[in-house]
N, C-alpha and C positions, 0 to 999 in steps of 0.2 A: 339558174338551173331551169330547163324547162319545164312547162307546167307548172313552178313552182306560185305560189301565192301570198304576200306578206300580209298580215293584219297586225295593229297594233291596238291591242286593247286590255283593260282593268278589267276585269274579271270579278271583279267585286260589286263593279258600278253595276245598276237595274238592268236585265234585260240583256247581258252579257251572252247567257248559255243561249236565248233566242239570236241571238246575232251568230253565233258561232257554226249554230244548226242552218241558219241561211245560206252563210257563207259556204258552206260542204253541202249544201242541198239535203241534208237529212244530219246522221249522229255519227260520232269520229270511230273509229278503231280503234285510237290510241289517244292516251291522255299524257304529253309531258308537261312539268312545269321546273322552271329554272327561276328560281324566286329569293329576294332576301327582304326579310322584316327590317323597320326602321330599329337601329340598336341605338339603344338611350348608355350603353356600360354598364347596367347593372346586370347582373348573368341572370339573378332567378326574373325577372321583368323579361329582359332578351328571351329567354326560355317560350314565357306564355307567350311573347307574338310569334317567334317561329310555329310555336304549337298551334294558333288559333290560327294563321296563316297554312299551313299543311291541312287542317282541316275543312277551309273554308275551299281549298282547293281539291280535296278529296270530293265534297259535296256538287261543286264541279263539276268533276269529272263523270260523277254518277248521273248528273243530269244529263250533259251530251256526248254519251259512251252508250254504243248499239246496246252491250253489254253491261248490268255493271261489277262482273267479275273479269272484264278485259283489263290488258292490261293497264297500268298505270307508272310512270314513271316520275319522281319528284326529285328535286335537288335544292337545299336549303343553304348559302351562306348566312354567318355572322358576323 
């Protein structure tokens, strides 16, 4: 696609939400994330990584969002 850009990065790792602000020369408009936590089979365990995973991505998004009541979109497999 033209103009298009790919990066590949953890989000977790130090220094991520500064890389991302580089990469867009400032703060996104939109926040998606299409993510799945490691699932071990046990449902209430699976639960807290999806949950702590959606959060650490929410915190994210508020770093590099012009906004941070813009929008946000997430998607969790398990």
């Amino acid at each position: 696609m033209p103009g298009c850009e790919i990066h590949v990065l953890d989000f977790l790792e130090d220094g991520a939400d500064d890389k991302v602000k580089h990469w867009l020369g400032g703060r996104a408009d939109v926040v998606m994330s299409d993510m799945a936590a490691a699932s071990s089979g046990h449902k209430q365990t699976d639960h807290l990584r999806i949950m702590a995973l959606c959060e650490a991505a929410a915190y994210f998004a508020f770093d590099v969002q012009c906004s941070p009541a813009g929008p946000k979109v997430n998607s969790n497999r398990s």
